[in-house]
VOPA-619929 format. One record per residue (C-alpha): residue number from 1; residue in three letters; x, y, z. Coordinates in Angstrom, 2 decimals. Layout:
% VOPA-619929
@voti = NUM torza = ALA east = X north = Y up = Z $
...
END
This chain:
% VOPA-619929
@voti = 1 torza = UNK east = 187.73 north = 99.95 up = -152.12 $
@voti = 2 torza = UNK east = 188.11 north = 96.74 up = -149.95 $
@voti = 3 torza = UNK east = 185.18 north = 95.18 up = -150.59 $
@voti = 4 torza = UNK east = 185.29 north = 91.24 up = -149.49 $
@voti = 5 torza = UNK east = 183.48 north = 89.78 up = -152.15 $
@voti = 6 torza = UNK east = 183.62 north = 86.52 up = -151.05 $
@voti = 7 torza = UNK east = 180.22 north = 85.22 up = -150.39 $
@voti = 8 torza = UNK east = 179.73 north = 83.73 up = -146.34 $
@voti = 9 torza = UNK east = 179.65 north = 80.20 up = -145.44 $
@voti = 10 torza = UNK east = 175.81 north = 80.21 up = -144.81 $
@voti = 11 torza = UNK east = 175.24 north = 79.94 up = -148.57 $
@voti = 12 torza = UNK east = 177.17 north = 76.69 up = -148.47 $
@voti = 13 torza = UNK east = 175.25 north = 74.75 up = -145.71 $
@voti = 14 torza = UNK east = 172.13 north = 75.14 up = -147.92 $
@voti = 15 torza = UNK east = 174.23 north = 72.92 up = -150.24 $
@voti = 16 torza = UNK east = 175.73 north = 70.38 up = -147.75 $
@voti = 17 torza = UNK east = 172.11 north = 69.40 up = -146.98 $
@voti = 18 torza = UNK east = 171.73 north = 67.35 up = -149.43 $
@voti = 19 torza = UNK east = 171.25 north = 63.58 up = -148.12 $
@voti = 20 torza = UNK east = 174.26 north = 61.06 up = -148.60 $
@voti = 21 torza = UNK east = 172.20 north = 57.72 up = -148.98 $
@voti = 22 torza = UNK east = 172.12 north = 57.04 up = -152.70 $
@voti = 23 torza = UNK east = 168.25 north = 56.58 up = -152.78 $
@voti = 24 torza = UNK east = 167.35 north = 59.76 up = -150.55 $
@voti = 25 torza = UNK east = 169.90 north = 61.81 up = -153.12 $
@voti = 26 torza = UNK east = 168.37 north = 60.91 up = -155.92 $
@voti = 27 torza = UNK east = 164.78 north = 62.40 up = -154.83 $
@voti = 28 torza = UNK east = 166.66 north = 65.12 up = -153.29 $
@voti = 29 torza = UNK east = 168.09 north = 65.85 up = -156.80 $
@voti = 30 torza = UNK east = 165.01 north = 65.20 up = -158.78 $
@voti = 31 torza = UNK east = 163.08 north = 67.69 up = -156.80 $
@voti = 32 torza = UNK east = 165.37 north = 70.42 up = -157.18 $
@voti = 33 torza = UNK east = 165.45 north = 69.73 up = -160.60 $
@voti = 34 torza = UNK east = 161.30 north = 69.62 up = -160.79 $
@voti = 35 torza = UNK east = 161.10 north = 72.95 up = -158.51 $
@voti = 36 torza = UNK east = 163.92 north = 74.51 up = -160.46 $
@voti = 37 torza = UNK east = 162.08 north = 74.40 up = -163.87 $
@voti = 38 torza = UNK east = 158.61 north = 74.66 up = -162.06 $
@voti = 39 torza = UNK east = 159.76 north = 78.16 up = -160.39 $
@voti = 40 torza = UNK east = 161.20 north = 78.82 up = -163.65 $
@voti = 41 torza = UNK east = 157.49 north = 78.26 up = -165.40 $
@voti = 42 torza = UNK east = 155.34 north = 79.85 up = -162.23 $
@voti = 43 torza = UNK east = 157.21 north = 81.43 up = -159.96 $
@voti = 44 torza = UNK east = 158.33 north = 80.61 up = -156.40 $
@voti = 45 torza = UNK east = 154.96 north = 81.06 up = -155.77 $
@voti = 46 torza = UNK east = 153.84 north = 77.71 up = -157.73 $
@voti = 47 torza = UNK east = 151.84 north = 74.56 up = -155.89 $
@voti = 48 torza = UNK east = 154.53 north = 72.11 up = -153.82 $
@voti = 49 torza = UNK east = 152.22 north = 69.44 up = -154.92 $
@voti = 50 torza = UNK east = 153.63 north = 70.62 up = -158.58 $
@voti = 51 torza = UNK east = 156.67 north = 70.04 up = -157.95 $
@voti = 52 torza = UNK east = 156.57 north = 67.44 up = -156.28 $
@voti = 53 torza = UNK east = 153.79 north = 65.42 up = -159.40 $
@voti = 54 torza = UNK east = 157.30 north = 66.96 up = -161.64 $
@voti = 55 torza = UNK east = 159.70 north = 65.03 up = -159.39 $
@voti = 56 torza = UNK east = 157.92 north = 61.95 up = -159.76 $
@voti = 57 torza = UNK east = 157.70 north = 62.13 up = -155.94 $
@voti = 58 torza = UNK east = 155.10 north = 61.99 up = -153.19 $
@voti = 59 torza = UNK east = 154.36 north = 65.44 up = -151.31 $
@voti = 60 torza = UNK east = 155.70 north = 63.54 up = -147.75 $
@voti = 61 torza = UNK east = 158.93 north = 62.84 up = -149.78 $
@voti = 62 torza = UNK east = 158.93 north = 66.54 up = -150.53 $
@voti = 63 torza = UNK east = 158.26 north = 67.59 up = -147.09 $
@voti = 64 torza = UNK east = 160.65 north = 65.24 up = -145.87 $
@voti = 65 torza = UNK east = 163.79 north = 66.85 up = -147.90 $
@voti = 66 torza = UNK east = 162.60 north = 70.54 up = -147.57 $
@voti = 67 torza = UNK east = 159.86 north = 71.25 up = -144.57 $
@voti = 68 torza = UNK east = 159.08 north = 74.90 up = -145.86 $
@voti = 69 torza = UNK east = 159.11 north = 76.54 up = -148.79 $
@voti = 70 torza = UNK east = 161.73 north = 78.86 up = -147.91 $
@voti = 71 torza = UNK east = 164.36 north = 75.82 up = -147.40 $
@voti = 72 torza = UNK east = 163.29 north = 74.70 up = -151.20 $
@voti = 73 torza = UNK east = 164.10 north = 77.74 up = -152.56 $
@voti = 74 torza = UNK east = 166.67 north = 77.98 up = -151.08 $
@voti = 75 torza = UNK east = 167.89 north = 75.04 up = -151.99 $
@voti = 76 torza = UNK east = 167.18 north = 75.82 up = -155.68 $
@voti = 77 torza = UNK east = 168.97 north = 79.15 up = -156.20 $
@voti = 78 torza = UNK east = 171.72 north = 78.82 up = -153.38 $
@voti = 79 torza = UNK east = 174.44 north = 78.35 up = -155.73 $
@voti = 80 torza = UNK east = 173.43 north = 80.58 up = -158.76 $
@voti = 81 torza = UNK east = 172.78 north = 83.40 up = -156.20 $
@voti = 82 torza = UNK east = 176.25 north = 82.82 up = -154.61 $
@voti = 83 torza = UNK east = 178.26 north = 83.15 up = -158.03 $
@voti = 84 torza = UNK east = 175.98 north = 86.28 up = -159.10 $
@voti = 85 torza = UNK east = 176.39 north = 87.96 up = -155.57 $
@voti = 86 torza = UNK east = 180.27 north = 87.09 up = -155.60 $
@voti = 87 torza = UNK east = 180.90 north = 88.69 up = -159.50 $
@voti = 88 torza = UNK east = 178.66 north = 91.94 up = -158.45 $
@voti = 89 torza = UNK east = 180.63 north = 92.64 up = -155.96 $
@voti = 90 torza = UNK east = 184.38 north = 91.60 up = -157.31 $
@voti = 91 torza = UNK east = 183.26 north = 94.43 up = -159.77 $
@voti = 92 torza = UNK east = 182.28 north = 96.83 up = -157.37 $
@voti = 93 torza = UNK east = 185.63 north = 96.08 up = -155.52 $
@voti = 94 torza = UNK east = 187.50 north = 96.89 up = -158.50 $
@voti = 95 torza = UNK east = 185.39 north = 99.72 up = -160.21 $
@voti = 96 torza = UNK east = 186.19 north = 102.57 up = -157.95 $
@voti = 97 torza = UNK east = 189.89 north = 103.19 up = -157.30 $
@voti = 98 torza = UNK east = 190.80 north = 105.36 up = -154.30 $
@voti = 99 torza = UNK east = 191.07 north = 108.84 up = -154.79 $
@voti = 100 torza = UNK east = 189.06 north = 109.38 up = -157.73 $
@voti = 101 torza = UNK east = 186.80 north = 112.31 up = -157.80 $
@voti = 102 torza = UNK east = 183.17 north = 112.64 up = -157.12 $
@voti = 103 torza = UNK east = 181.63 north = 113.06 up = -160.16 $
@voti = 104 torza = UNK east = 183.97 north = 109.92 up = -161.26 $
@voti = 105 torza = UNK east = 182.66 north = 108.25 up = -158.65 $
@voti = 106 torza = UNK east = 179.77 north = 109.04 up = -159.27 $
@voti = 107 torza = UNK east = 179.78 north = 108.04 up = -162.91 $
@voti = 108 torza = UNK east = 180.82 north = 104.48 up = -161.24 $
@voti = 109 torza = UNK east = 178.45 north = 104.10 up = -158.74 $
@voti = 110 torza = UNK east = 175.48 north = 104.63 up = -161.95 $
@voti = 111 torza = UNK east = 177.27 north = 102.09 up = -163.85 $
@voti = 112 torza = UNK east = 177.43 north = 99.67 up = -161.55 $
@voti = 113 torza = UNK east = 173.60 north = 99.98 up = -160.94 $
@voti = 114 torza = UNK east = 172.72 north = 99.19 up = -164.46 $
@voti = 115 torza = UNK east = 174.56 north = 96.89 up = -164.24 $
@voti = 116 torza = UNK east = 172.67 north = 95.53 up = -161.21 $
@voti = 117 torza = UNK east = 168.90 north = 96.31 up = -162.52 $
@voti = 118 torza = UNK east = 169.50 north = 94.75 up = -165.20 $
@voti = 119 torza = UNK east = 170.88 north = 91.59 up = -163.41 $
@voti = 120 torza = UNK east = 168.14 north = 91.80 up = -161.13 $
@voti = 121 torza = UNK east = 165.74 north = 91.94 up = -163.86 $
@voti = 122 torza = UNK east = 166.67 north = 88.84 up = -165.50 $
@voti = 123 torza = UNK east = 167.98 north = 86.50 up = -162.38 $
@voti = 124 torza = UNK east = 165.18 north = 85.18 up = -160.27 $
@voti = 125 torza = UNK east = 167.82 north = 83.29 up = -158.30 $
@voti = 126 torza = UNK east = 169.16 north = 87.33 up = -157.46 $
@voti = 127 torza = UNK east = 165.77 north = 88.31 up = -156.64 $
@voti = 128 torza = UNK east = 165.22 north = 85.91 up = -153.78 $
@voti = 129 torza = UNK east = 168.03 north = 87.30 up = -151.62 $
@voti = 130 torza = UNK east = 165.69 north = 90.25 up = -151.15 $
@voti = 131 torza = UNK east = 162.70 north = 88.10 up = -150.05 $
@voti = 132 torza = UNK east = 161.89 north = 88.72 up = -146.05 $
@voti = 133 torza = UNK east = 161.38 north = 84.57 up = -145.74 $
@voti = 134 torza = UNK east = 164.97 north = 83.59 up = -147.72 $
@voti = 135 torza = UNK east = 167.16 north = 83.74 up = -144.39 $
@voti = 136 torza = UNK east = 169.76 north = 81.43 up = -145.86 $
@voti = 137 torza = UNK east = 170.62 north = 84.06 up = -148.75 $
@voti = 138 torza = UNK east = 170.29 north = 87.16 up = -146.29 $
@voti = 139 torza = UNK east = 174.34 north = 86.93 up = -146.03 $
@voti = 140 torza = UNK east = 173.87 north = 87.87 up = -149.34 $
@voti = 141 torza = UNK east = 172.55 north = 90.73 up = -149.39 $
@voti = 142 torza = UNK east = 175.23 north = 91.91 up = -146.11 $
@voti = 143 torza = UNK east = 177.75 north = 91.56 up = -148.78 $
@voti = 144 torza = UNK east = 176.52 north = 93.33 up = -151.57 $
@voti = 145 torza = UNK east = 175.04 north = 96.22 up = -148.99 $
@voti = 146 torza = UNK east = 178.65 north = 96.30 up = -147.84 $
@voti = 147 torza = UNK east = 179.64 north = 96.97 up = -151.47 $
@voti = 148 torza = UNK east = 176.87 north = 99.90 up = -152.50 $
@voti = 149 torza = UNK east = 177.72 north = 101.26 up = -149.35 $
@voti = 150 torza = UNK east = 180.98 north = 101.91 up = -150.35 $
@voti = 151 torza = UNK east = 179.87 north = 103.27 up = -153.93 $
@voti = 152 torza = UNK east = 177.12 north = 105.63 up = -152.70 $
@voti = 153 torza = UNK east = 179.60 north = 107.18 up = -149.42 $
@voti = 154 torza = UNK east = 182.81 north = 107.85 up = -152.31 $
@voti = 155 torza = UNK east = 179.76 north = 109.43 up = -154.92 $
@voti = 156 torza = UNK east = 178.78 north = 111.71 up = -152.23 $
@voti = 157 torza = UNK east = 175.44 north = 110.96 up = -151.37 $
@voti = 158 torza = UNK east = 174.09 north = 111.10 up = -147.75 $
@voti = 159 torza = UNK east = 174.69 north = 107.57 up = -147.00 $
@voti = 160 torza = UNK east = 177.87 north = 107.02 up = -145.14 $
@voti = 161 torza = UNK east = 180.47 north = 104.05 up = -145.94 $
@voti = 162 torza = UNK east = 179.79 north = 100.83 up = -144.53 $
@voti = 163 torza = UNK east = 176.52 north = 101.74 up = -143.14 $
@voti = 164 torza = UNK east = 174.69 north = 98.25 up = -144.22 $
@voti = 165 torza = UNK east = 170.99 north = 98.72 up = -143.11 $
@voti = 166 torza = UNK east = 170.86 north = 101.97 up = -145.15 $
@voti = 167 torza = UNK east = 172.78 north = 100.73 up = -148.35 $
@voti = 168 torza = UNK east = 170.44 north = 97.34 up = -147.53 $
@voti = 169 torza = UNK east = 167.31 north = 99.69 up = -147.96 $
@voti = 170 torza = UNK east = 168.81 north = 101.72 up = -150.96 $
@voti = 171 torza = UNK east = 169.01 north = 98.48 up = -152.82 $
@voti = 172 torza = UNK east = 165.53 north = 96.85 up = -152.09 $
@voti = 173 torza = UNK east = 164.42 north = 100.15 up = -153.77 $
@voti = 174 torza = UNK east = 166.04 north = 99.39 up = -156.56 $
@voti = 175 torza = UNK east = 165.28 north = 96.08 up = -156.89 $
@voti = 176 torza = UNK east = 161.73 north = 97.22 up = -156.55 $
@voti = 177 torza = UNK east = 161.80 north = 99.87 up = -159.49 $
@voti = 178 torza = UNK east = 163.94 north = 96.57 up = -161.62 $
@voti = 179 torza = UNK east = 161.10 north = 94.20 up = -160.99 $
@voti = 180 torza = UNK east = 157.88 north = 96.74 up = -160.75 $
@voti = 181 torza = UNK east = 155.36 north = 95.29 up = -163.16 $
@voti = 182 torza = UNK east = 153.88 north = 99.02 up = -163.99 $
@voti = 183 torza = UNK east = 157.12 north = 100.36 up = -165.25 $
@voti = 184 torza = UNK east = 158.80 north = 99.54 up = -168.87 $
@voti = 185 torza = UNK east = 161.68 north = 99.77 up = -169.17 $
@voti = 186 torza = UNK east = 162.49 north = 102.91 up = -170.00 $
@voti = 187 torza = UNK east = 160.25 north = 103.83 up = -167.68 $
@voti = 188 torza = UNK east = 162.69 north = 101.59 up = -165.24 $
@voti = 189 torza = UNK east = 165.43 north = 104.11 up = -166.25 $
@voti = 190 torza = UNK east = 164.21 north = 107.16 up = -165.85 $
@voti = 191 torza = UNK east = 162.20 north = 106.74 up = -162.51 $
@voti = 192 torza = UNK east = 166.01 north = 105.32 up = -160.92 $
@voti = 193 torza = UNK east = 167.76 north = 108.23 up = -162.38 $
@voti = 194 torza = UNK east = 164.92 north = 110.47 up = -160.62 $
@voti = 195 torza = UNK east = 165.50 north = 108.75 up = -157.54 $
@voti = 196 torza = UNK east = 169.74 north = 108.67 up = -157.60 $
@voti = 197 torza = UNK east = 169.31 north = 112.57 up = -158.29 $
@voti = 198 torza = UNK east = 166.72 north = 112.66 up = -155.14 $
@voti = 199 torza = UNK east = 169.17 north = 110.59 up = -153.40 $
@voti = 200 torza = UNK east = 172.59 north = 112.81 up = -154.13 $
@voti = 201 torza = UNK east = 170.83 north = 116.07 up = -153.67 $
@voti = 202 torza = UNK east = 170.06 north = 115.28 up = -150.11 $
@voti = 203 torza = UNK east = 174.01 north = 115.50 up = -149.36 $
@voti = 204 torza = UNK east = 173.89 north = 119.35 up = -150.87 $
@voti = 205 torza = UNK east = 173.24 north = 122.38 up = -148.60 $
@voti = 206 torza = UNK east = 169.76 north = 123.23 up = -149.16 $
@voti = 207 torza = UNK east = 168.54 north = 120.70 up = -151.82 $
@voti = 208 torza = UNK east = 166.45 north = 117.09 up = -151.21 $
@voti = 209 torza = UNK east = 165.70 north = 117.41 up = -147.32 $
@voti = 210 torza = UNK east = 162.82 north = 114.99 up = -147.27 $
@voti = 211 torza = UNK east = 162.36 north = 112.21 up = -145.03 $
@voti = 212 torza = UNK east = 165.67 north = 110.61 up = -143.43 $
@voti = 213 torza = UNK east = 166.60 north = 106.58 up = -145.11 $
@voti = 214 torza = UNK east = 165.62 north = 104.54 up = -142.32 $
@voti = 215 torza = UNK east = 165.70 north = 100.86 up = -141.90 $
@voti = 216 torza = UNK east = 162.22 north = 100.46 up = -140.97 $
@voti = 217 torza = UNK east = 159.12 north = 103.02 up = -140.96 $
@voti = 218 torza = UNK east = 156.14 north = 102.33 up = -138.26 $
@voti = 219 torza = UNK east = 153.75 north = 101.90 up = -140.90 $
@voti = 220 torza = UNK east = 151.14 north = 103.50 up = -138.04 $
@voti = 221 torza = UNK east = 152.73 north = 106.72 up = -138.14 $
@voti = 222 torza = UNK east = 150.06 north = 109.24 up = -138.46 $
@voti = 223 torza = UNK east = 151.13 north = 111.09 up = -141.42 $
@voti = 224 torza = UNK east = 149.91 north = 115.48 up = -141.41 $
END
C-alpha cells in the first residue's frame, strides 16, 4: 500500500495563527486552554461567552483571536487531530502488504476499523474532521479517505482504490454508527458488521444490489 500518511500543510497554518506580541499570545493561549476544557465539559456546542468568562477574557478579545466558531475549534483540536490522523493511517500503510489475499485483506480492512470506531468514539478532536463547518481539518479526512480506499478496493468490496469521495462517505457512516447515541456498544458492533457484509456483498454476482454509494443524494428525490 502507498499510503502518504503525512498529514497536509493546512493543519499547520491553523497553528501558525497564533499572535507573536507577548500580550496578544497570552489571551490567545488562555482561550484555547478555556475552550479546550470547556468543549471537553459541553461540547463544541458550548456558549463562546463560556469560554471566554473561563479565559478570564472579554467576548471582543475572543472574537478578535477567533471570528467564528469553526476557527476556535479549529484551533483547539488542530494538533491532536493531526497526530491521530497521521498514526491511523501509518497503520493502514503498513497493515496490508501487497499481494495478500482477499479474505486476508479482508480480515485487515475489519481490524483496522475497530480500530478506528473505537478511536472515533473516544477522540472528540477525531470527530471534528467530519464536521461540514471544520474546513481547516477537511485535509484530514482526504488522507485518511485515501487510506480506506485502499483497504476496502484490496478486500474486494465495490469501492474502487483511490476513489476519495466514496471511501469519504464510507467513513462518515461509520463515524455515525461510532458516535450514534441509540446504539451501545455492542449494538455499535454488530450494526457495522451488518453494514461491511452489506457493503462486500454488493461486489458479488447477484448479492447486495441496492442503491449505488454516492457522494451526495438530492434529498428531494421522490422516493416509490
Amino acid at each position: 500500500m502507498t499510503v502518504d500518511a503525512r498529514v497536509p500543510p493546512d493543519l499547520a497554518e491553523v497553528a501558525s495563527r497564533r499572535p507573536r506580541r507577548p500580550d496578544a499570545a497570552r489571551n490567545y493561549d488562555a482561550l484555547v486552554a478555556a475552550a479546550r476544557e470547556e468543549f471537553q465539559e459541553n461540547g463544541t456546542d458550548a456558549p463562546l461567552k463560556a469560554v471566554a468568562r473561563r479565559a478570564g477574557v472579554g467576548i471582543a478579545t475572543l472574537y478578535r483571536n477567533f471570528p467564528t466558531r469553526t476557527s476556535l475549534v479549529e484551533a483547539v483540536f488542530a494538533d491532536d487531530v493531526a497526530d491521530t490522523v497521521d498514526a491511523l493511517c501509518r497503520t493502514a500503510s503498513t497493515a496490508q502488504p501487497a499481494g495478500t489475499d482477499p479474505e486476508q485483506a479482508w480480515r485487515t480492512l475489519v481490524g483496522w476499523l475497530d480500530g478506528f470506531t473505537r478511536t472515533v468514539a473516544e477522540d472528540a478532536a477525531l470527530r471534528e474532521v467530519f464536521s461540514p463547518e471544520a474546513l481547516c481539518l477537511s485535509p484530514c479526512r482526504k488522507v485518511l479517505s485515501e487510506a480506506v480506499a485502499e483497504l476496502l478496493a484490496q478486500a474486494g468490496t465495490a469501492l474502487p482504490a483511490r476513489c476519495g469521495a466514496q471511501a469519504e462517505g464510507f467513513l462518515r457512516i461509520v463515524v455515525s454508527l461510532a458516535v450514534s447515541p441509540f446504539l451501545t456498544g455492542g449494538q455499535r458492533a454488530h450494526a457495522l458488521s451488518l453494514f461491511l457484509e452489506g457493503l462486500r456483498h454488493r461486489g458479488e454476482p447477484g448479492r447486495g444490489a441496492g442503491l449505488p454509494l454516492t457522494e451526495e443524494r438530492d434529498e428531494g428525490t421522490e422516493h416509490t
